[in-house]
C-alpha positions in Angstrom: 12.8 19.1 67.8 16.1 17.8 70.1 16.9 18.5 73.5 20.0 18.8 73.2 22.2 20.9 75.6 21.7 22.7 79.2 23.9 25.6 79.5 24.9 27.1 83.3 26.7 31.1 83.6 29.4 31.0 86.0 32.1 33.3 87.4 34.8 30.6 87.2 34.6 28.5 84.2 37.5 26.8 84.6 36.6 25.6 88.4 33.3 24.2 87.4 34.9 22.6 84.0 37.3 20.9 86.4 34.4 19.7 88.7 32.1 18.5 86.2 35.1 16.3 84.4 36.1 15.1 87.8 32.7 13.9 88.6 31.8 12.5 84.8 34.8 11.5 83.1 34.2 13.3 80.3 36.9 15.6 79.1 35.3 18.8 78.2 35.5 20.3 74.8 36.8 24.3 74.6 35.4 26.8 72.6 37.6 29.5 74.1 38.3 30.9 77.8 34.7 31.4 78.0 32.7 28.1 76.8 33.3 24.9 77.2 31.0 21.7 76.9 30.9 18.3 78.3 29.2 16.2 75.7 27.8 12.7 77.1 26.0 10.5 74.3 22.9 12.0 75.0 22.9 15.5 75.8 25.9 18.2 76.3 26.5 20.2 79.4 27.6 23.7 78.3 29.7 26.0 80.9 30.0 29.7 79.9 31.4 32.8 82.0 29.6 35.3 83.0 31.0 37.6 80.2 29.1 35.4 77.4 25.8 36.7 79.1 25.8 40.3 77.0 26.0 38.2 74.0 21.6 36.8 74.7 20.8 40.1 76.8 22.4 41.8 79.4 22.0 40.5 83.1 19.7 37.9 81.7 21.6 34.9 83.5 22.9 35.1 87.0 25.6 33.1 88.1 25.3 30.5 91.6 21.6 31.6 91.7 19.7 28.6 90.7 17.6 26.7 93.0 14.8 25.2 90.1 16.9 23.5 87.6 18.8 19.8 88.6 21.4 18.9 86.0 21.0 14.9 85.9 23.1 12.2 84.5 22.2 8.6 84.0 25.3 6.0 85.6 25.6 2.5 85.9 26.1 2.2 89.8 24.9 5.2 91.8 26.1 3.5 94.7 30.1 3.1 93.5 29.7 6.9 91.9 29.0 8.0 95.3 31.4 6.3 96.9 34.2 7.3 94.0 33.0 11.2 94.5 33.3 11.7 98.6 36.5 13.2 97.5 35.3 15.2 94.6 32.0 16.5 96.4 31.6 18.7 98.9 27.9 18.7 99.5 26.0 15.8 99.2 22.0 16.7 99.5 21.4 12.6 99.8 23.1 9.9 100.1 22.1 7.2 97.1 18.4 6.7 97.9 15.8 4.2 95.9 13.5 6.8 94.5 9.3 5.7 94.0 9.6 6.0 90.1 12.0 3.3 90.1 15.9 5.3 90.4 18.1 4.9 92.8 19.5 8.5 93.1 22.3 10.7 94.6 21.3 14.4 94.8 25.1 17.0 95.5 25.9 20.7 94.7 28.2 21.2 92.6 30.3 24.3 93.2 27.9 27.2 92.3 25.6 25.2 94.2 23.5 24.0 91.2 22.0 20.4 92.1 23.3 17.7 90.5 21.6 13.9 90.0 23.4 10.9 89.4 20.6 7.8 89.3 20.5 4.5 88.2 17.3 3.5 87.2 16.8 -0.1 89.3 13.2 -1.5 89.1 11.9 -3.2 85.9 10.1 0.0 84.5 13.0 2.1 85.3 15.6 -0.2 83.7 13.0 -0.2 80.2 12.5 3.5 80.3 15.8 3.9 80.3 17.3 0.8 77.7 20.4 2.0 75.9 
């Protein structure tokens, strides 16, 4: 078995494409007004409206609601993404801070208010868990 994909419901799946290109890079891929993904080496962030939700089970998902789930993304410098993003952002939950597993880690909302992690892993055993 693969992880392979996180998906998040929202309202405005073109707002939240937008943000999450802005603040990756990555140009998303479309499906269709609906679904879209941003794929990343590793894993693919999916982004589907609220109107894909019938499809699983009606009022299964809930957009803007989470407050378990962080949606995180492995950089090179934490420290120059946060300072390229103050204009991208609007809520920053922490500045970059040196984490005791070994990442240095920025914690924002994005704009349904799911958290988002960007970290750089920075001590030895963080920099081998994490060799590309």
């Amino acid at each position: 078995m693969n992880f392979v994909s996180i998906r998040v419901i929202t309202a405005d799946v073109a707002r939240l494409v937008d943000f999450y290109e802005r603040v990756t890079g990555v140009e998303a891929t479309w499906a269709n007004d609906d679904f879209a993904e941003i794929r990343t080496t590793a894993a693919t962030l999916a982004i589907a409206s609220t109107r894909t939700v019938p499809l699983f089970a009606p009022d299964s998902a809930v957009p803007a609601e989470n407050r378990s789930v962080v949606i995180e993304f492995l950089v090179d410098d934490v420290d120059s993404v946060h300072r390229d993003l103050t204009d991208v952002v609007d809520t920053f939950v922490t500045e970059p801070t040196t984490m005791p597993w070994g990442n240095r880690a920025l914690l924002f909302r994005d704009p349904d208010g799911n958290l988002v992690n960007f970290f750089t892993p920075v001590t030895p055993e963080a920099v081998e868990k994490f060799a590309r």
